[in-house]
N, C-alpha and C positions, 0 to 999 in steps of 0.2 A: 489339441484334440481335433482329430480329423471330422466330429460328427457333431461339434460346436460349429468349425468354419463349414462345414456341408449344409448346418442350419441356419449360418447367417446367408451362405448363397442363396441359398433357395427364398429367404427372406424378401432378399433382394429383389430377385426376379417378380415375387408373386408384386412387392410396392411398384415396382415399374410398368408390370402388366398392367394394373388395377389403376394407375396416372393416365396409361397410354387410353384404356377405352373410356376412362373419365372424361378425357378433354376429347376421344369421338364423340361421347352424347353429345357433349354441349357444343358442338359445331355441325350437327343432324350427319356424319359419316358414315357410312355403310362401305364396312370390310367386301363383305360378300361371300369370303370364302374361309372364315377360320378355322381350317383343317389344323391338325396339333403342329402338322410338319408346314404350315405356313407362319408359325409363332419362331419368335428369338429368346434367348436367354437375358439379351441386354435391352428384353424392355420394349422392343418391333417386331414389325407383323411383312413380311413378304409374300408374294403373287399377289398383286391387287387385281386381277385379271378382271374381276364383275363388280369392282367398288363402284361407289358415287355418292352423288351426296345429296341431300332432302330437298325436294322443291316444297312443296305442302308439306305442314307435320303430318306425319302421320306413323306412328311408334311401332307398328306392325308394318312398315316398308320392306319391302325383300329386292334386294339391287339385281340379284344374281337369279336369272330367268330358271336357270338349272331348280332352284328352289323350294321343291311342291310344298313340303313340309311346314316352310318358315323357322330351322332351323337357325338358320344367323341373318334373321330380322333385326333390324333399329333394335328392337329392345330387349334381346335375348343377344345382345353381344357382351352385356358385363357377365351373363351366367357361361354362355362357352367359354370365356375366355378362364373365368375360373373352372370350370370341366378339365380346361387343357394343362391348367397348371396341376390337377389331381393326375392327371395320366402321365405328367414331370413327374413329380411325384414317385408315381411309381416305377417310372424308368430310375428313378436315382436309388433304390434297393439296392445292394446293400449299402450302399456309399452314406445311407440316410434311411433311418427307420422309418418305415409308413407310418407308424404310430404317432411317431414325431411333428414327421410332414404335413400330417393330416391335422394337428392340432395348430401347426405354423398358420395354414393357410386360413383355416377357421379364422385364426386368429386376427391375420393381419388383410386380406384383400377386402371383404366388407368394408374394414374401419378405412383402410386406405383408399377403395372406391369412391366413398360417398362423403370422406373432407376433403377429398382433392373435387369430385366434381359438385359438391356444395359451394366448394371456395370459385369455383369457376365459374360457375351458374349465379351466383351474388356478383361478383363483377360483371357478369355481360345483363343483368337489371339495374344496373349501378348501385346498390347495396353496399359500398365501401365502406360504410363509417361506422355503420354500426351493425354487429352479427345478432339477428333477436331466432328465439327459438321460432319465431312464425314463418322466417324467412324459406325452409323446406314447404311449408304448404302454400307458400304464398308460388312459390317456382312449379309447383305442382300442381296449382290450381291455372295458373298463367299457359302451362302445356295445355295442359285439358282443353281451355279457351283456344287455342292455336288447332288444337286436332278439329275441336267441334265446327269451326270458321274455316276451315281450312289454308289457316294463313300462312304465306309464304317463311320456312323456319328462318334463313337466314335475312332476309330483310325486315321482317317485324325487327327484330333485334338490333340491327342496323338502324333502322328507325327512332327504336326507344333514346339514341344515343343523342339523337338531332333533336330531342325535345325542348324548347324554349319554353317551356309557360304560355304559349296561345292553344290552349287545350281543342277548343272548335276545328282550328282546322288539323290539330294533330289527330284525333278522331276521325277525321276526314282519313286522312294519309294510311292511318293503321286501317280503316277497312279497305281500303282500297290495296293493299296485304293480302287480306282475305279471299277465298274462293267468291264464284259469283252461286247468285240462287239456282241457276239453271245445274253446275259445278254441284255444287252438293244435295239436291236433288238424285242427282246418279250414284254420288257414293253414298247416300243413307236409302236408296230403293234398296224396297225390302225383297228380297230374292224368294219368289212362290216357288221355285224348284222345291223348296224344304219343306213346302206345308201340305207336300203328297204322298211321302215318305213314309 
């Protein structure tokens, strides 16, 4: 049945998209540019022309200076990338009923987003051994700390890894991660342009 296999490709695609920007969050990636016609059907993304990758966290990053909007910001790349796969979607008409597709994608990109990058995110905290329901807020509470300090994304992480058990100077080490006072200072001034509005 031609609209059985049309619905397991597209199945496909949507698990491989929703893997692909999983493991961008959890390595601070910024696409820049996910236009539909820069996505692949086998699960990659082409023109990286304004990628990079996070120094500070900071989940509203926009790599790609073209950007006013914040369109495909750090944290609005798991939602375009599902956009892109509805606009598949509907280029595969008739081949593939919208009705269908639409119920595929519902179905599977959430669930496949957030156990692949749940399962990523517990390994780069070393969380290996045991999965507990706290383990989502605990990763969420850990960003937030990261935004609010402005700690360096990829070396906090690097760090957690080298922890021995001398907690004093591991403390030491992870602020030294962190922005300085002067450093955030500038990004939490509060902008008076808006209070004359």
């Amino acid at each position: 049945d031609n609209v059985e296999r049309n619905a397991a490709f597209f199945r496909e695609v949507i698990r491989r998209t929703a893997r692909l920007v999983a493991e961008w969050q959890c390595i601070g990636f910024c696409h820049g540019v996910l236009n539909t016609d820069n996505m692949s059907i086998v699960g990659l993304t082409i023109d990286y022309g304004p990628f990079g990758f996070m120094d500070r966290y900071d989940p509203d990053h926009i790599c790609n200076g073209s950007d006013n909007t914040g369109r495909y910001a750090f944290n609005k790349q798991p939602e375009i990338c599902k956009w892109n796969l509805g606009k598949l979607a509907e280029a595969l008409v008739p081949e593939l009923p919208l009705e269908l597709s639409e119920i595929i994608l519902e179905e599977e990109y959430d669930t496949t987003y957030q156990e692949h990058y749940l399962q990523k995110m517990r390994k780069k905290l070393g969380l290996v051994r045991f999965e507990l329901e706290e383990d989502k807020k605990l990763i969420s509470e850990f960003l937030e700390t990261m935004q609010l300090t402005g700690a360096d994304f990829t070396n906090t992480f690097r760090l957690l890894s080298s922890f021995s058990g001398q907690i004093e100077n591991f403390i030491q080490e992870i602020v030294e991660q962190c922005a300085s006072l002067e450093e955030l200072k500038m990004v939490y001034k509060p902008d008076r342009s808006e209070e004359h509005t």
